[in-house]
Backbone as CSV, one residue per row, in Angstrom:
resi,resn,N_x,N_y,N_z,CA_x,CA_y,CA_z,C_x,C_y,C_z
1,UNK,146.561,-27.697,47.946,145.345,-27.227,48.571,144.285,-27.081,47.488
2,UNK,143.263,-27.653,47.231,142.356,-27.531,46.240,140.927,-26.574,47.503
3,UNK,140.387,-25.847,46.391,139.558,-24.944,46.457,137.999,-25.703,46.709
4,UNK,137.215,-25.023,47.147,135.511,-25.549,47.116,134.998,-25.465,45.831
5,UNK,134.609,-26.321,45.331,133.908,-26.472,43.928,132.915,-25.885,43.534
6,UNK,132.311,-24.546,44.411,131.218,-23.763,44.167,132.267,-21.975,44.269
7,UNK,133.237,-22.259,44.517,134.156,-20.880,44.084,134.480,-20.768,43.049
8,UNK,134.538,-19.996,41.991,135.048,-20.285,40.932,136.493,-19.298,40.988
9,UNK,137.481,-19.557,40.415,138.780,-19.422,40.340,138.956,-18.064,39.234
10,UNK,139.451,-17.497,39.687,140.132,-16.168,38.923,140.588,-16.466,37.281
11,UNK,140.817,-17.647,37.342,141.500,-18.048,36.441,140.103,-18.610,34.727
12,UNK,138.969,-18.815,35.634,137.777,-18.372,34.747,137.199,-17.447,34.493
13,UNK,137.690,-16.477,34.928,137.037,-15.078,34.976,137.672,-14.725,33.424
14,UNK,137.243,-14.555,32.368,137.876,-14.053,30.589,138.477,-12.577,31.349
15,UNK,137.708,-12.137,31.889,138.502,-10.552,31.925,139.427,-10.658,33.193
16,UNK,140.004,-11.346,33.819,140.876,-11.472,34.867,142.536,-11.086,33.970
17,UNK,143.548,-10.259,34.272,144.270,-10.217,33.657,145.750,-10.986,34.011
18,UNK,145.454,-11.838,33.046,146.478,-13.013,34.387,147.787,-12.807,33.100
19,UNK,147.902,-12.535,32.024,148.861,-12.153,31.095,149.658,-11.324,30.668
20,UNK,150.999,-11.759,30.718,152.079,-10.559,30.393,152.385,-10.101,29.152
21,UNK,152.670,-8.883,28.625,152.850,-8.698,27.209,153.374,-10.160,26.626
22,UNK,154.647,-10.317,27.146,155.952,-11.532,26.414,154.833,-12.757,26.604
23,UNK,154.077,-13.101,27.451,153.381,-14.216,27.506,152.484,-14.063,26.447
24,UNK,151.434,-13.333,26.499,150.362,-13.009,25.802,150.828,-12.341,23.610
25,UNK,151.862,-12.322,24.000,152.630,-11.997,22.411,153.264,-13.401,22.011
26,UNK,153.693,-14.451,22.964,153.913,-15.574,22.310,152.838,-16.342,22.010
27,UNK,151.860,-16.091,23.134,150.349,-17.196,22.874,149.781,-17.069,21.732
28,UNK,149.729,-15.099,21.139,148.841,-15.112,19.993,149.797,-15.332,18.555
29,UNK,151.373,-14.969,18.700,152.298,-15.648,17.694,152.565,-14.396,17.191
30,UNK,152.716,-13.038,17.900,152.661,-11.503,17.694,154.268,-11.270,18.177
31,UNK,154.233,-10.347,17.787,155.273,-9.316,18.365,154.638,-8.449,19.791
32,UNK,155.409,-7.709,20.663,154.732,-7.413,21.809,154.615,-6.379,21.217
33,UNK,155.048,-5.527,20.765,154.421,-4.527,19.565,153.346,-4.215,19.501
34,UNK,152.561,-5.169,19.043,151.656,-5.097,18.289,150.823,-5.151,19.076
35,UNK,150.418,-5.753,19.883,149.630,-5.483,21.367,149.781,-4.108,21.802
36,UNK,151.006,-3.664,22.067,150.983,-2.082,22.341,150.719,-1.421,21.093
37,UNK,150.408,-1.650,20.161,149.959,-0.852,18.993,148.298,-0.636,19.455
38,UNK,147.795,-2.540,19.314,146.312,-1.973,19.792,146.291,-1.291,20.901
39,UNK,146.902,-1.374,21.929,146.545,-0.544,23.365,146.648,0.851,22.962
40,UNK,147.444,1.025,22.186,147.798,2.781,21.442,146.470,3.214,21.181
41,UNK,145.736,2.478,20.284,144.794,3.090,19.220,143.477,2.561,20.249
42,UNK,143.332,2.358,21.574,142.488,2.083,21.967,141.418,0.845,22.106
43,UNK,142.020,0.137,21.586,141.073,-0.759,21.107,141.453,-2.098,22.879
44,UNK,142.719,-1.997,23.161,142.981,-3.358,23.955,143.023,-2.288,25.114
45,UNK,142.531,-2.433,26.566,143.189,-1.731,27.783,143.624,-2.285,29.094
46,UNK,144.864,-2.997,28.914,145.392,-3.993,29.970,145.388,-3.241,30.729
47,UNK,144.724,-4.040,32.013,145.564,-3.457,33.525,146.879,-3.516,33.514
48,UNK,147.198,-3.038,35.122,148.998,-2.940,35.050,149.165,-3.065,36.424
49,UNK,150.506,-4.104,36.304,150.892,-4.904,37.343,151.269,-3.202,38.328
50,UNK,151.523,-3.816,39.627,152.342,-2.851,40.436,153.370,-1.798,40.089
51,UNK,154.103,-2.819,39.464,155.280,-2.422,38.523,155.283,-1.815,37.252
52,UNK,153.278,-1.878,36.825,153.541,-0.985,35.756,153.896,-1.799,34.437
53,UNK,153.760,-2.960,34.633,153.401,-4.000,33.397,152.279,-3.833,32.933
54,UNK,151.912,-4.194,31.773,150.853,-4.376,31.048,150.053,-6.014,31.533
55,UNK,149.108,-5.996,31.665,148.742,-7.610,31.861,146.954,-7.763,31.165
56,UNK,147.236,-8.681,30.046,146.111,-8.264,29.564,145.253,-9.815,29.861
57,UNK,143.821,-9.958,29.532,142.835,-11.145,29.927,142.536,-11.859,29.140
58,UNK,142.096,-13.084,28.843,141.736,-13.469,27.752,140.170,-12.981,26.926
59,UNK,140.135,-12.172,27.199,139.296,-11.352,26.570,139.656,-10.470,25.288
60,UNK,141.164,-9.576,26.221,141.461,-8.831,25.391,142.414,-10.242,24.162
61,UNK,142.667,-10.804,24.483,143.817,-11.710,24.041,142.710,-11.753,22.884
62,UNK,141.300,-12.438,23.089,140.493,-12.567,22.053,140.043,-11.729,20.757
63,UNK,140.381,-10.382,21.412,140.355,-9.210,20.494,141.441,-9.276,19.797
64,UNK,142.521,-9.400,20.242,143.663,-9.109,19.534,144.087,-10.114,18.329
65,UNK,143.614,-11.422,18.717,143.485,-12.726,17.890,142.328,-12.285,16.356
66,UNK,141.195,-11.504,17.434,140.733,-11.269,15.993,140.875,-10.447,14.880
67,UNK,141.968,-9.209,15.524,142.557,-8.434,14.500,143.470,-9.145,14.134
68,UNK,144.307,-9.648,14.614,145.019,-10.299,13.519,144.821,-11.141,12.717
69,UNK,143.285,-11.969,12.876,143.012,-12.686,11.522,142.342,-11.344,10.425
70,UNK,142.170,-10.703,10.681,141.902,-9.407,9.612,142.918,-9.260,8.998
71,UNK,144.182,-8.805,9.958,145.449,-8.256,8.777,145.565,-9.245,8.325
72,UNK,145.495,-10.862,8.470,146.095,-11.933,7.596,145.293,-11.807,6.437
73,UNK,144.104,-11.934,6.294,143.734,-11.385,5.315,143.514,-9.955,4.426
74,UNK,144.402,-9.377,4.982,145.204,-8.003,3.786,143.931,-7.210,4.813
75,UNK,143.751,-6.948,5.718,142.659,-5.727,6.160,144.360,-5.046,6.807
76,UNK,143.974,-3.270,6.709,144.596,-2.434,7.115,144.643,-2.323,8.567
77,UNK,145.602,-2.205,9.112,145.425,-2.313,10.741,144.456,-1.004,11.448
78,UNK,144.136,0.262,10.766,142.583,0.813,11.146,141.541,-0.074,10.627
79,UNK,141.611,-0.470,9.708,139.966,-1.026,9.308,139.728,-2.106,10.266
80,UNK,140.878,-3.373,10.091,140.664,-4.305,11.622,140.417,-3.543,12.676
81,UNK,140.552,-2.992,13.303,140.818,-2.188,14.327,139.159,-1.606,14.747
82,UNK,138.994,-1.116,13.670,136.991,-0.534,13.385,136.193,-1.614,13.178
83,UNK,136.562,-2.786,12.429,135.603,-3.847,12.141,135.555,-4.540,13.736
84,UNK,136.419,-4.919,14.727,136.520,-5.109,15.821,135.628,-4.458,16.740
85,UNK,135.852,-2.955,16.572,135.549,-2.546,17.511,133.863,-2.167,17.439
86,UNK,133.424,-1.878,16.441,131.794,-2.494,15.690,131.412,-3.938,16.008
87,UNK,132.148,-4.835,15.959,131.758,-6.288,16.533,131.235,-6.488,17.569
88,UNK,132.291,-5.253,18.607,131.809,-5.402,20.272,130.531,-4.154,20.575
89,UNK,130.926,-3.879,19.635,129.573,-2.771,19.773,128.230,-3.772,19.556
90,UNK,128.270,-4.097,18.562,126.702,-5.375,18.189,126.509,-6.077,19.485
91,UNK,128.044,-6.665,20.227,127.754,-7.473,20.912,126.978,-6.851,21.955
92,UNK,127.552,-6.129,21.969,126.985,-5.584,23.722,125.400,-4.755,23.297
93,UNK,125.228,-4.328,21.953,123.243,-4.180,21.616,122.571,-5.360,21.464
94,UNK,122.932,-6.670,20.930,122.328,-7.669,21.118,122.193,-7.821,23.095
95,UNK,123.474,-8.169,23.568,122.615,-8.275,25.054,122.394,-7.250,25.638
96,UNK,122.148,-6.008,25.318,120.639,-4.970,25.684,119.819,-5.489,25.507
97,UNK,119.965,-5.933,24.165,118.392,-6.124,23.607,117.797,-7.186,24.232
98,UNK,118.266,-8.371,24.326,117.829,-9.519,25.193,117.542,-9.126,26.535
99,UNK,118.481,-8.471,27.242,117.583,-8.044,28.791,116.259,-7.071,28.829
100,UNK,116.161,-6.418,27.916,114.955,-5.441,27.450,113.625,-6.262,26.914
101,UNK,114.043,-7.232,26.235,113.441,-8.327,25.957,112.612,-9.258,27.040
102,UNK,114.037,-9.705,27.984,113.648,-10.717,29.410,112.511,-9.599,30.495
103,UNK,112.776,-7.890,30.393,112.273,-7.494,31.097,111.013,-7.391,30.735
104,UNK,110.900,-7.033,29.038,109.517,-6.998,29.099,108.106,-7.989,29.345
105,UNK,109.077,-9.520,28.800,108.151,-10.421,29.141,107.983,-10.734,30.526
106,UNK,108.579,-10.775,31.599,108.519,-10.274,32.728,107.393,-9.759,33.227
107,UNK,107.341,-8.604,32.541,106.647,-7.682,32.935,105.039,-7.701,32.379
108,UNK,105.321,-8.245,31.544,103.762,-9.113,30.710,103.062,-10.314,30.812
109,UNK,103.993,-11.148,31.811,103.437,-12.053,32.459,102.996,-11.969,33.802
């Protein structure tokens, strides 16, 4: 059964949580550990299946990919952890800033 080509599929959604620890710990080449380490310290927050699984998105998957290129290069798993979580902080003031931006010209034209 294929879908209408103007729906888009769950499966594009980055924050859809279509991943299981064991899945999502072999994709990034982790221990499942270590995923529940970040979920510990706040940084990752998978939904949870019915059952109370963890299921995380490729979003978080993306976070977690990028702490671990930190520890590969000798960063302490707090400092990755803060340099990360400052990353998403910029991200999300840069697009403030751009809609504050779109509104004002908007509003000046």
């Amino acid at each position: 059964m294929s879908r209408p080509r103007n729906r888009p599929s769950r499966l594009d959604d980055a924050d859809y949580p279509a991943y299981t620890t064991g899945l999502a710990a072999e994709l990034l080449g982790v221990q499942p550990a270590f995923l529940r380490s970040l979920d510990a310290a706040g940084l990752l927050t998978p939904n949870r299946s019915a059952g109370g699984q963890r299921r995380y998105s490729r979003a978080e998957l993306a976070l977690a990919m990028r702490v671990r290129e930190l520890l590969d290069v000798n960063m302490s798993l707090i400092a990755a952890i803060r340099i990360v979580s400052l990353e998403r902080e910029l991200e999300t003031a840069h697009r403030h800033i751009a809609h504050l931006e779109a509104m004002l010209r908007q509003r000046l034209s």
